[in-house]
N, C-alpha and C positions, 0 to 999 in steps of 0.2 A: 249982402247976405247971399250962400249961394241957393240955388235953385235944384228943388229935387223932380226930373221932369218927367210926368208918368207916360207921356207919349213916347220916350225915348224906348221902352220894354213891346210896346205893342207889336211891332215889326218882330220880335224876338232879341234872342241876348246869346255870347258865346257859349254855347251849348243847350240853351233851350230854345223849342221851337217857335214858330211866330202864334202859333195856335194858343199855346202854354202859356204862354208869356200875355199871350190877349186877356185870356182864363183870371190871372194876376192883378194884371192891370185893372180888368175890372172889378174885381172885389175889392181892392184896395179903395175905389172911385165910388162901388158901391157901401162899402163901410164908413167911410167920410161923410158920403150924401145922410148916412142915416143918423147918424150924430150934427147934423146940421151943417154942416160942412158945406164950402166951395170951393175950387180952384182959387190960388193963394194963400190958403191957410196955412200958420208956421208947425213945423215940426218940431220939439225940443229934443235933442239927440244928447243923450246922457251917458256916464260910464267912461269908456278908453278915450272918448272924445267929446267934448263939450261944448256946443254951438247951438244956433236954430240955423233951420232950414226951410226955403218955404216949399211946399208942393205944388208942382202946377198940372193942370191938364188941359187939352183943350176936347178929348173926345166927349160927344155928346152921350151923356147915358139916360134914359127914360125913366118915368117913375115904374112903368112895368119890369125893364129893368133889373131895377131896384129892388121891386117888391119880389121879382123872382127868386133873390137869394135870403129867401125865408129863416133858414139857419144860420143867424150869427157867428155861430163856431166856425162852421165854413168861410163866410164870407172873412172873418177877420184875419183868418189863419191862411189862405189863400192870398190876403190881400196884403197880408205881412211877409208874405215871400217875396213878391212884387217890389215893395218897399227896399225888405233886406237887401235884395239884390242890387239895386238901384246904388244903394248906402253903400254896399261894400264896397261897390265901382267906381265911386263919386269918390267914395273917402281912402281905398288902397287901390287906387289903378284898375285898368280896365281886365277882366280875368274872363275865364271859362268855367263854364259850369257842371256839372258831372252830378247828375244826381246818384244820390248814394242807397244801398239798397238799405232794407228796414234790416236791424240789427248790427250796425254799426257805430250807434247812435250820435248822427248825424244825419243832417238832410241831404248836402251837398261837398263834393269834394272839389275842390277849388285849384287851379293853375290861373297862372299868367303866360305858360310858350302854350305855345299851338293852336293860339287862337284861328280858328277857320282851317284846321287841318279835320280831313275826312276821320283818320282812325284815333276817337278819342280813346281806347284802348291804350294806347302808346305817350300819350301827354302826360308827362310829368306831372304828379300832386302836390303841391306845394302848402296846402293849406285846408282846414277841416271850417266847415260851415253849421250849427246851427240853430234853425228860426223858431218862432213862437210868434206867436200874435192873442190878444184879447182886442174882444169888444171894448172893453171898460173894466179898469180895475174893481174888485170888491175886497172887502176884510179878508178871505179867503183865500185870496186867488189876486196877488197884486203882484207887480214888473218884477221887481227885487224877487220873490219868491220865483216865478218862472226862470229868470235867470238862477237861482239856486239849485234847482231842477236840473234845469238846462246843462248847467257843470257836471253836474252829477251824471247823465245821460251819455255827454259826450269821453266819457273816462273810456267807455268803450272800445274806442279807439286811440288810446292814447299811445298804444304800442308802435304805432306808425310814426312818431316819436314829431309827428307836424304840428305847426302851431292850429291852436283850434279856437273859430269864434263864437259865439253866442249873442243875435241879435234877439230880442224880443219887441215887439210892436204894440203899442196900446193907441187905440181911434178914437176911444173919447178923449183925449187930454188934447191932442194926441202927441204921444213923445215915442221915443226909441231907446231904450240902453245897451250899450255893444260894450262886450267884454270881451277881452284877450284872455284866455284861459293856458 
């Protein structure tokens, strides 16, 4: 089975910082803990690709913590980027990341050249990014429906003629669905 390792983002990731990517890591670690959750727990990665994967961590988080990331929306949605990123890496090679500004709709704009090159101005785009995360599905508000959204959002950008993904993250089950759009 492979291993999804959330210590791997802490340090940072091609194009986000090591601060950012802590931000990440720990809401993802914090969203698990609050669903019960430990390091090892399987992820079920649905849609383009069909696997489990387990998550591991080893940094320590406290229940303070914990309890500091009060807002679930937050916490999940932050902790689903962490996640996605991780997943996109794991599952299409290692890339750079380019966050994209609002009204693109997308989160991040995505390469594979110029990883660790100063002017990411200049780095080729080769791919459209993006995330979603929930707490917990309800009638309302479940993966499939975020991802229907999510297609919808990223048309925005379609003229850029790139392929575009849509990961969304759910922490209670907890599973993933990644779409190639």
């Amino acid at each position: 089975m492979r291993v999804l390792n959330l210590d791997k983002i802490k340090t940072g990731l091609p194009g986000i910082t090591p601060a950012r990517s802590f931000l990440y890591m720990e809401a993802a670690i914090v969203s698990l803990m609050k669903k019960g959750y430990a390091s090892g727990i399987i992820l079920k990665v649905e849609g383009d690709f069909d696997m489990k994967m387990k998550i591991e961590w080893t940094e320590s988080v406290s229940q303070n913590t914990v309890d500091s990331w009060k807002e679930e929306r937050y916490a999940a949605n932050y902790g689903a980027v962490g996640i996605s990123l991780l997943l996109y890496t794991e599952l299409l090679g290692v890339s750079y990341f380019e966050e994209a500004q609002i009204g693109t709709g997308i989160d991040f704009w995505v390469s594979k050249e110029g990883i660790g090159q100063e002017d990411a101005l200049h780095i080729p785009k080769e791919a459209r990014l993006e995330i979603s995360g929930l707490g917990k599905e309800t009638v309302s508000n479940t993966v499939n429906m975020r991802i229907g959204q999510k297609k919808r959002q990223i048309t925005t950008s379609d003229g850029t003629n790139l392929p575009g993904w849509v990961i969304v993250v759910e922490f209670n089950t907890p599973k993933s669905k990644i779409i190639k759009k």
